[in-house]
C-alpha positions as CSV (number, residue, x, y, z in Angstrom):
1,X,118.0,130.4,57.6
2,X,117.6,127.0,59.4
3,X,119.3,128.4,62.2
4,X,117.0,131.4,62.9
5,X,114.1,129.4,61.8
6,X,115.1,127.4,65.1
7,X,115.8,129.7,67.0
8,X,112.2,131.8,66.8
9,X,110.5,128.1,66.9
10,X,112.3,127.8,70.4
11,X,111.5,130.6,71.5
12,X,107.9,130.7,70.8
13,X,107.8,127.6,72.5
14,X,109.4,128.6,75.8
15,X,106.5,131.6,75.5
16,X,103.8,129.6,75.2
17,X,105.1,127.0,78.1
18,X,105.7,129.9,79.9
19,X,101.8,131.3,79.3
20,X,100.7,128.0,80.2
21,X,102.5,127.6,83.5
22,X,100.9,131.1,84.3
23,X,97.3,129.7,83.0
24,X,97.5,126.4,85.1
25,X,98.8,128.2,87.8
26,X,96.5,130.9,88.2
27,X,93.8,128.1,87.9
28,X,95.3,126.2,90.5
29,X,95.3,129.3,93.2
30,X,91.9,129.5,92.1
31,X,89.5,129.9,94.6
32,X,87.2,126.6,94.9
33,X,83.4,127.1,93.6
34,X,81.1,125.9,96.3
35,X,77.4,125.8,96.7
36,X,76.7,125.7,100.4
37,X,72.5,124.3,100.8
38,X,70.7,124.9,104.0
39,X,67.6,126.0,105.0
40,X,66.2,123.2,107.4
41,X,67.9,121.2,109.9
42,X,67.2,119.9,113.4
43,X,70.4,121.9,114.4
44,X,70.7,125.5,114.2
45,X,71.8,125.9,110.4
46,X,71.2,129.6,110.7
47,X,74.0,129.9,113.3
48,X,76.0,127.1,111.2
49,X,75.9,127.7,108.1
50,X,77.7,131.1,108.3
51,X,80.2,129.4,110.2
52,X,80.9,126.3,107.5
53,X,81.3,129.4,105.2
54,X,84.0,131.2,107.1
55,X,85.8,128.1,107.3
56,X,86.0,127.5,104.0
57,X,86.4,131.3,102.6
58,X,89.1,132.0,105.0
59,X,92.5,132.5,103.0
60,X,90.8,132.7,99.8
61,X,90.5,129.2,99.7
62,X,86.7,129.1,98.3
63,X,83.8,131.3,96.9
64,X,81.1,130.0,98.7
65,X,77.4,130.4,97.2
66,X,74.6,129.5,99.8
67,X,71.4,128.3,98.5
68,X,68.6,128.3,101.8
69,X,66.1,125.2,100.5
70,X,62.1,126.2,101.5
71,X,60.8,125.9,104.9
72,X,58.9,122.8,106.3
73,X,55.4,122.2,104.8
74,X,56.5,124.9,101.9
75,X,56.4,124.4,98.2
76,X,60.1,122.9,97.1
77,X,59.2,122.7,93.5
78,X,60.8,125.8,92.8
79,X,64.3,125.1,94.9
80,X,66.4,123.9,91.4
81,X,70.3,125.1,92.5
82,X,72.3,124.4,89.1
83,X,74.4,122.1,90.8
84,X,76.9,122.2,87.7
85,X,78.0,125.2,88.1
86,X,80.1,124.2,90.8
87,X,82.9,122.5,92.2
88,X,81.5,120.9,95.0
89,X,78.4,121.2,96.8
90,X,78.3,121.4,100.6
91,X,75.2,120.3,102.9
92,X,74.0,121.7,105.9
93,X,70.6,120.6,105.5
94,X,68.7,118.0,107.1
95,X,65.0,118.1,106.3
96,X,61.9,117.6,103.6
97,X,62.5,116.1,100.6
98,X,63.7,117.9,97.8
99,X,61.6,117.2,94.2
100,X,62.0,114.8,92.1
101,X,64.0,117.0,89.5
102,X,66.2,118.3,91.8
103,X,66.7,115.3,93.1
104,X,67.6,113.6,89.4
105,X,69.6,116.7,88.9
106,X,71.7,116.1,92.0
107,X,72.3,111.9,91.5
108,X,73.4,113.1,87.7
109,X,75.5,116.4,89.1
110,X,77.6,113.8,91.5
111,X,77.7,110.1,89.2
112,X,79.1,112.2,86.4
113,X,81.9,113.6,89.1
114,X,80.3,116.1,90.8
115,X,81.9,116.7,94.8
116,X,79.7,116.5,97.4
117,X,80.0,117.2,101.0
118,X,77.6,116.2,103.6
119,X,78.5,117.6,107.2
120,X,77.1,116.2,110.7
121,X,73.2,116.1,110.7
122,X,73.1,116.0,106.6
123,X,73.5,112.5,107.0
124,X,70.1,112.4,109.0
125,X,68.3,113.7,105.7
126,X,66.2,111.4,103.2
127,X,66.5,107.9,104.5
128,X,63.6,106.9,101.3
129,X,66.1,108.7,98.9
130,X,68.3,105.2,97.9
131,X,70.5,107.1,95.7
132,X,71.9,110.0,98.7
133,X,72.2,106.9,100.8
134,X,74.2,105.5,98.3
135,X,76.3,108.7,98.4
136,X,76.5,109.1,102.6
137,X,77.5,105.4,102.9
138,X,76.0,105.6,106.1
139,X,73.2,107.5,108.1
140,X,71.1,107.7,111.3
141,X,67.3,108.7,112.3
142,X,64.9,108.6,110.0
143,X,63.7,105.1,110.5
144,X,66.7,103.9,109.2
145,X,67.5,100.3,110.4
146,X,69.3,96.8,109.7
147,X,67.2,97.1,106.0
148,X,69.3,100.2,105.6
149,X,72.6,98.1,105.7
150,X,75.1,97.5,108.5
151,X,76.7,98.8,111.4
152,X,80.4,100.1,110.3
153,X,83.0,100.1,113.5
154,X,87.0,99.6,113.7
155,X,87.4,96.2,116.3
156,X,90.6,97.0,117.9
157,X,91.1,93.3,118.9
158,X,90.8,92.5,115.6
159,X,92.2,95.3,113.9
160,X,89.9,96.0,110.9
161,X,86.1,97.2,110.3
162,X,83.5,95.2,110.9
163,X,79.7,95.1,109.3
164,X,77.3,94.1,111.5
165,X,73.8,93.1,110.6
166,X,72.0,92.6,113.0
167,X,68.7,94.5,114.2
168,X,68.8,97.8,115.7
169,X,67.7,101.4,114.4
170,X,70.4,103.7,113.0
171,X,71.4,106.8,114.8
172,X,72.6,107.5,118.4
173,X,74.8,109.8,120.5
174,X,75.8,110.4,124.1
175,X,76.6,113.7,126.2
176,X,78.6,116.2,124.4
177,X,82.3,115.7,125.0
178,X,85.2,116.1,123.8
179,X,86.8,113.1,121.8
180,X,90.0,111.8,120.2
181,X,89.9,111.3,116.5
182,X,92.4,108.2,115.5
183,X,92.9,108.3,111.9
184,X,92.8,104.6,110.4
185,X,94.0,105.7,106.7
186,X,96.9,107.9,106.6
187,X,97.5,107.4,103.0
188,X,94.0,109.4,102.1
189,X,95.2,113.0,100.8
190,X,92.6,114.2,103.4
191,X,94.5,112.8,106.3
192,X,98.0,112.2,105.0
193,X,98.8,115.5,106.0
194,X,96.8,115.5,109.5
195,X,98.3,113.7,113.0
196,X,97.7,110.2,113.5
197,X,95.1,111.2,116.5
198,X,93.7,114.6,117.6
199,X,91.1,116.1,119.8
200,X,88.0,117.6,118.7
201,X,86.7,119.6,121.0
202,X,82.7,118.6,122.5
203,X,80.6,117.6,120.0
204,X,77.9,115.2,119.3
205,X,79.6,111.7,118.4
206,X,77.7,110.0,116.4
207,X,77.1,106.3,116.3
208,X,74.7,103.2,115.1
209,X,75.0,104.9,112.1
210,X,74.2,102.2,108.8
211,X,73.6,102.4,105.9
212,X,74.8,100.6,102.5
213,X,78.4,101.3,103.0
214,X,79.7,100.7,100.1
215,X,82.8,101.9,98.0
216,X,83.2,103.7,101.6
217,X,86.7,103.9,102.8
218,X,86.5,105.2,107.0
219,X,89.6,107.5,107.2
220,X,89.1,108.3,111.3
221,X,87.0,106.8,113.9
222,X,86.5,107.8,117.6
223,X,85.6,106.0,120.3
224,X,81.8,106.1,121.6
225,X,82.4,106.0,125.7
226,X,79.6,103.9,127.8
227,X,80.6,106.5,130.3
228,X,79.4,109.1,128.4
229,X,76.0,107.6,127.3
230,X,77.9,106.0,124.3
231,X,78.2,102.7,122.5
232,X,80.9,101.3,123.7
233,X,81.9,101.0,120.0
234,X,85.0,102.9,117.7
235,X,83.0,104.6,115.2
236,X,83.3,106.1,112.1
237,X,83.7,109.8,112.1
238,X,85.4,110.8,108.5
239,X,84.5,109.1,105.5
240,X,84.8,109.0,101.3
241,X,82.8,107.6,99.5
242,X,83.0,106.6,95.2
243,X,79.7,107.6,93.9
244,X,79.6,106.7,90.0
245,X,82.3,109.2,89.3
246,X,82.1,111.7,91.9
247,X,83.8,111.7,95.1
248,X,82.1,112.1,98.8
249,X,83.5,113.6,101.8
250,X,81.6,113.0,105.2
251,X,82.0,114.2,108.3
252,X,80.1,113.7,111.2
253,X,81.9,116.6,113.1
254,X,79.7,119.7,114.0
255,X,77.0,119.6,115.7
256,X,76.9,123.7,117.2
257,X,79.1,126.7,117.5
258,X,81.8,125.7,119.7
259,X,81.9,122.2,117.4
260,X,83.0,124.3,114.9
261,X,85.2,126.2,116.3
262,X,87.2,123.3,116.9
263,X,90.7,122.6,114.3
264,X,90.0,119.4,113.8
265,X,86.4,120.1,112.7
266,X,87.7,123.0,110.5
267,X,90.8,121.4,109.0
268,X,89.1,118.2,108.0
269,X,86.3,120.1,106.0
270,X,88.4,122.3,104.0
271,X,90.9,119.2,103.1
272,X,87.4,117.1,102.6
273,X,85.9,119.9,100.6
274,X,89.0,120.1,98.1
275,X,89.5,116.6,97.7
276,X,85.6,116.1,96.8
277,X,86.0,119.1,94.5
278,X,89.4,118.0,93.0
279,X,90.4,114.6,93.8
280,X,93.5,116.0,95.8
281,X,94.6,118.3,98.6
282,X,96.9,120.9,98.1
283,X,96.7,122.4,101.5
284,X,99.6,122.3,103.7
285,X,100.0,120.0,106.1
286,X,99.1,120.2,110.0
287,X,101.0,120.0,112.8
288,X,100.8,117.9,115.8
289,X,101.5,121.1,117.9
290,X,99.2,122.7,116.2
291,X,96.0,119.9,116.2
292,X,97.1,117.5,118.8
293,X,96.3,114.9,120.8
294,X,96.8,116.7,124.1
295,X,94.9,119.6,123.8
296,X,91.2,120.0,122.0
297,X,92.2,123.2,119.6
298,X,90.2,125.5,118.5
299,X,90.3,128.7,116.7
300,X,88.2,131.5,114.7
301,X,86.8,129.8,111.6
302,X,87.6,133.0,109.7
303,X,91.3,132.6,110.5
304,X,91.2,128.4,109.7
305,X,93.7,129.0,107.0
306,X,96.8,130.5,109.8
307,X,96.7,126.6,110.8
308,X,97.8,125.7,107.6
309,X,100.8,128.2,107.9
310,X,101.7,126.7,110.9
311,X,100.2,129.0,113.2
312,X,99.6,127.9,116.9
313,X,95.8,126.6,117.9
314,X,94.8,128.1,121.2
315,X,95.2,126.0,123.7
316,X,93.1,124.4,126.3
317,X,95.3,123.9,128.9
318,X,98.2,125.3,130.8
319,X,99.5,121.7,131.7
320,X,103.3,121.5,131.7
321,X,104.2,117.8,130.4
322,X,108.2,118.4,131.1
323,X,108.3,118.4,134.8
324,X,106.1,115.9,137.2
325,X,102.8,116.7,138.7
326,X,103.3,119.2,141.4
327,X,101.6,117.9,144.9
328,X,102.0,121.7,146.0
329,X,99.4,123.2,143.3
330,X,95.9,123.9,144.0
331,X,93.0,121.3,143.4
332,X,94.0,118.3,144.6
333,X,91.2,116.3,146.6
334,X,91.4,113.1,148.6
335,X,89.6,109.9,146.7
336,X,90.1,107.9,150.0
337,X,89.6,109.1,153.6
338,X,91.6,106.9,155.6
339,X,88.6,105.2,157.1
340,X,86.3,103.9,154.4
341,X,85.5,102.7,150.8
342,X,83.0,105.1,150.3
343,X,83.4,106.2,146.6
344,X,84.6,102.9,145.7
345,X,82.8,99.8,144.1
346,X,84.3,96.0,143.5
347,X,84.7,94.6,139.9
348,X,85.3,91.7,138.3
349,X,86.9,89.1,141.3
350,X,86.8,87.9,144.6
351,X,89.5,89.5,146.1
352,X,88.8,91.4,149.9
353,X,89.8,94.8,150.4
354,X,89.4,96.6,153.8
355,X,90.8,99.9,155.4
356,X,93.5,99.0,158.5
357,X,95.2,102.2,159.5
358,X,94.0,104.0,157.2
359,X,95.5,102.2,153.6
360,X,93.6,100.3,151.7
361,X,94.7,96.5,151.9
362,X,93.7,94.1,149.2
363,X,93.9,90.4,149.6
364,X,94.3,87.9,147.1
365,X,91.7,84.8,147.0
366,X,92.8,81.4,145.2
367,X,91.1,80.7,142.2
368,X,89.5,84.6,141.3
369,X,90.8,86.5,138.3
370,X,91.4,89.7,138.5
371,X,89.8,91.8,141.1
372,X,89.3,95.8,141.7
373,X,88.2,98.3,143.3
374,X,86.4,101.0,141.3
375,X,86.0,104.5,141.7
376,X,82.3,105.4,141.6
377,X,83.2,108.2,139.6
378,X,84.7,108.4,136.5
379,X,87.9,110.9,135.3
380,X,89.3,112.0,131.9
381,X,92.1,114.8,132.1
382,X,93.5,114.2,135.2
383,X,97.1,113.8,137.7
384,X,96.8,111.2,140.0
385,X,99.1,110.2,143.1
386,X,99.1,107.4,145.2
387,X,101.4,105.4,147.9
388,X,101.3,101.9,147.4
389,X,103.5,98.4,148.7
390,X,102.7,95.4,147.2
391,X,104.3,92.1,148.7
392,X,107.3,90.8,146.8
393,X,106.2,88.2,144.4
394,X,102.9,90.2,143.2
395,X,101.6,91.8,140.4
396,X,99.2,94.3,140.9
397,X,98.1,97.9,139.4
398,X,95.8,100.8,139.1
399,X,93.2,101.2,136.5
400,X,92.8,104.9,134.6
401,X,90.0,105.9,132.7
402,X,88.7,102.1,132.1
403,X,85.5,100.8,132.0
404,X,83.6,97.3,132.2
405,X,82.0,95.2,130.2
406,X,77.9,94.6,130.2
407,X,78.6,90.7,130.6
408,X,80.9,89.8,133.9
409,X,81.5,93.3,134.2
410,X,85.2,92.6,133.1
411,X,86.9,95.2,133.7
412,X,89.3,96.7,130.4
413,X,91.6,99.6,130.2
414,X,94.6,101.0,130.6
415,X,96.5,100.0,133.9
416,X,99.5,101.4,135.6
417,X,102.3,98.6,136.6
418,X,102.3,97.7,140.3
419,X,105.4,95.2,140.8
420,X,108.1,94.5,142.7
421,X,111.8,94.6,141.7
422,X,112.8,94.0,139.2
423,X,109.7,94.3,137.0
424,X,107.3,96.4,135.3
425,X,106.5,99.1,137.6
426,X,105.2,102.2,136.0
427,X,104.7,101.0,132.6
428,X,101.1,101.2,131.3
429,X,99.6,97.6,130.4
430,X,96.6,97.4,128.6
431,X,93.8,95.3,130.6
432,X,92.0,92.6,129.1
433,X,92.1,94.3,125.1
434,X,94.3,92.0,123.9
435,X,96.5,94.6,122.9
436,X,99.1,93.7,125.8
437,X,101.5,96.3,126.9
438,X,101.2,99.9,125.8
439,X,104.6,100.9,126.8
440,X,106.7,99.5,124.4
441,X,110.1,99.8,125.4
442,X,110.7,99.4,129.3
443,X,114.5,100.3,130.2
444,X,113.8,100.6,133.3
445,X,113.1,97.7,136.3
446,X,114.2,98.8,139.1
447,X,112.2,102.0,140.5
448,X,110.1,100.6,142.7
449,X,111.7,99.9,145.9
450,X,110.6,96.5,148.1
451,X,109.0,95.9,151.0
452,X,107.9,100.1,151.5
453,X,105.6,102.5,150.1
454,X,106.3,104.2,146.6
455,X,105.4,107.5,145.6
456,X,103.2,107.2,142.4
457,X,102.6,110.3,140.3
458,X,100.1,109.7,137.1
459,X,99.4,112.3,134.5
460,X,96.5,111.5,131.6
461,X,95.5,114.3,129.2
462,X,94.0,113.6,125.7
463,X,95.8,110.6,124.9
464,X,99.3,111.2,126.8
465,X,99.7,108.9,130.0
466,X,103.1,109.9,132.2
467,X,104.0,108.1,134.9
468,X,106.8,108.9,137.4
469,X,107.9,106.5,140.6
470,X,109.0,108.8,143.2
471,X,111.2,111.7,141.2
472,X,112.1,109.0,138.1
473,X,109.9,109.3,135.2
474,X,109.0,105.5,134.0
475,X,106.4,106.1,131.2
476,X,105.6,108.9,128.3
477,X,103.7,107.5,126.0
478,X,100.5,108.5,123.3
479,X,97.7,106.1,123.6
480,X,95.0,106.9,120.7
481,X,93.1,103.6,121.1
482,X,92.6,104.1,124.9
483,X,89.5,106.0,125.6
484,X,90.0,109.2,127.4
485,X,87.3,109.0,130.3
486,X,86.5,106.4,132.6
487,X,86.9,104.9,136.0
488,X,90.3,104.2,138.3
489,X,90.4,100.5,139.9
490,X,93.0,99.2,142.2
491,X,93.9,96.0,141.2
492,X,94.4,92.6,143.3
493,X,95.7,89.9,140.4
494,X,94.5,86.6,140.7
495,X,96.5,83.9,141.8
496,X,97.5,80.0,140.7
497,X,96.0,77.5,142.7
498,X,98.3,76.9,146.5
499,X,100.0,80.2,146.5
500,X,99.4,83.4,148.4
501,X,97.8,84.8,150.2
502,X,99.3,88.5,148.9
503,X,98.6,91.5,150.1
504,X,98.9,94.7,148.6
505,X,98.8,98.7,150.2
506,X,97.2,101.7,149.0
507,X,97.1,105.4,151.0
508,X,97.1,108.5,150.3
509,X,95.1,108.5,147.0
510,X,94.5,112.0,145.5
511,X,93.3,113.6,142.3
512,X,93.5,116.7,140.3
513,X,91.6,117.5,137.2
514,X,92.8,118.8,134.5
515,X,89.9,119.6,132.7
């Protein structure tokens, strides 16, 4: 009697373990419940919003509900979504203020462990509301300004975020452009599963942004280019933020249509959008193939999920990283003419450079620091070739997408190794960062040949830099904390005090964009 007593106890109990695997897994594949709000924005929300949606309804992943907010100068008092009722809610809106009970509703919905999503120009809205800036960490426009909080930006000399406090509005952007995304926590759940940098493609990239910033962790910043109208600065593009009990996810990404059609854009919301809802990401992870650093990706926000499954983004170039730069392709274009330095601007030193049958010759000068000659234009995805002979005993280089500094003009960047045997040559050196050389291991010192001119080939898309000498590839390396646009300068290195004079050669300077 025992026996069969034991024996129906056992099995009742692998049925109900059984029913409950089936319950929790059926809740798991659950489609997330999302309230999506819009209905004013300085940005096209009714071309955006459907988009946001697709992304996140694609593969079943969410039911998304979208709730459109009154018009400017209309009566809100009647807008009152039941935040509760959801998982997480999602904002696309950037406008009036909401009332005060929806506004209560909303700080209660999140503290108590509500998730809440705020996407690009959301973080523009309510700058009198303390609470949502609580919950944004940080924001711009508005009046928002150093009373708002600080400045948050990555300091790659020093290698952690900084606060700054000092004066200055909050909110700024440069020329749309496409920009690599460095991820700064890869232990989040929402990046773990992401590359450690990836192109979005062009989008506003925002920056000045401040706010309190606090319980804030920055999982990926991007560097604001000068070039570009930016601020110089690595800021903060994906964030989380601890609000009482609920969780914040926001993105700066997503400005227009083509923003969103980027992966990284895509990918980022629906992992952001889960872990606000959850606490977790169960998505798979992506690929570097797939959202890279070489290529801005995009794809159909209806069909973000394939990316998860592995499937290939679409590519934005044809550019084929195995072989060497190919002088006989089309769209190459001289940068020198063999007679002038029109195009071409000095930096930094003292050093002379003239044009003597038809190279470029630059001529050390006792006492100067670094000098160069800077293109007057400036170059992102690129190949690059060059001739050059420097006298044995100097170091010199050429400067890719770099830029210089508002005081002393200082020119920083990275550079490509100009030296005689045996040395660096071809290795890629970063220029006054403080981050010393970028190619870590150098096998190689011998492929620059003395006293004559070598064949430099140079190839820079997103953050890959290859550099051949003559048919021997020197350098392949990624560089995330590079930026990816800027100026070329030929470099002349200073010299101690009763050596030189040195002289170094340049001809035969062309350029192909890749772009």
């Amino acid at each position: 009697m025992k026996s069969r007593l034991c024996t129906i106890l056992a099995a009742s109990a692998v049925l109900l373990s059984a029913a409950f695997a089936t319950d929790q897994a059926s809740a798991e594949s659950k489609p997330l419940n999302v309230l999506l709000i819009d209905g004013q924005n300085n940005h096209k929300w009714q071309e955006t919003t459907p988009l946001i949606q697709a992304t996140l309804e694609s593969g079943d992943f969410a039911k998304v509900t979208v709730a459109t907010a009154p018009g400017k100068g209309e009566d809100k008092a009647g807008f009152a979504p039941k935040f509760t009722d959801y998982d997480v809610v999602v904002s696309n809106y950037n406008g009036e203020a909401w009332s005060s009970e929806t506004e209560k509703a909303f700080e209660t919905y999140v503290s108590e462990g509500g998730g809440f999503v705020t996407v690009h120009a959301a973080d523009n809205s309510f700058p009198k509301w303390d609470a949502y800036n609580q919950m944004i960490g940080v924001g711009g426009w508005g009046g928002r300004n150093e009373k708002d909080g600080p400045y948050v930006r990555w300091k790659e000399d020093q290698k952690k975020f900084t606060r700054d406090m000092s004066k200055g509005g909050g909110g700024q952007h440069g020329k749309r452009v496409p920009f690599m995304m460095v991820v700064r926590d890869a232990s989040h759940p929402i990046t773990a599963g992401l590359p450690k940098s990836f192109l979005q493609v062009a989008d506003e990239l925002y920056g000045k942004l401040r706010g309190p910033a606090e319980n804030m962790d920055v999982l990926a910043t991007a560097y604001s280019n000068p070039a570009t109208g930016g601020t110089g600065e690595h800021e903060p593009i994906l964030m989380t933020i601890q609000y009482g009990e609920g969780r914040v996810f926001h993105t700066t990404l997503g400005h227009d249509v083509p923003a969103m059609k980027g992966l990284a854009f895509q990918t980022s919301l629906r992992r952001g959008t889960e872990w606000a809802a959850t606490g977790s990401v169960t998505l798979a992870a992506v690929a570097a193939d797939t959202m890279g650093s070489d290529e801005a990706a995009t794809g159909d926000p209806a069909k973000a999920s394939e990316v998860e499954s592995g499937a290939k983004a679409s590519p934005s170039s044809n550019v084929n990283f195995d072989s060497a730069p190919d002088l006989k392709a089309d769209g190459w274009k001289p940068l020198f003419d063999g007679k002038s330095l029109d195009g071409w601007n000095r930096k930094n030193g003292t050093a002379k450079y003239r044009v003597e049958d038809g190279t470029i010759v630059g001529t050390t000068s006792e006492g100067s620091p670094n000098s160069f000659l800077c293109s007057d234009e400036n170059y992102g995805n690129f190949e690059l070739t060059f001739e050059v002979n420097v006298d044995t005993g100097l170091n010199s280089g050429v400067q890719i997408r770099s830029q210089s500094r508002e005081k002393g003009g200082r020119v920083f960047g990275p550079q490509v190794e100009i030296e005689s045997a045996p040395g660096e040559a071809g290795y890629i050196y970063s220029e006054a960062t403080g981050r010393g050389w970028i190619t870590k291991e150098q096998p190689i010192k011998d492929a620059y040949k003395n006293d004559q001119f070598n064949r430099y080939l140079v190839r820079a898309h997103g953050n890959r830099i290859q550099v051949w000498i003559g048919d021997q590839k020197i350098s392949d390396i990624q560089d995330p904390e590079s930026s990816t646009n800027g100026f070329l300068g030929l470099q002349v290195h200073g010299i101690k005090a009763g050596t030189g004079p040195y002289e170094v050669s340049w001809r035969d300077i062309q350029i192909r964009d890749l772009n």
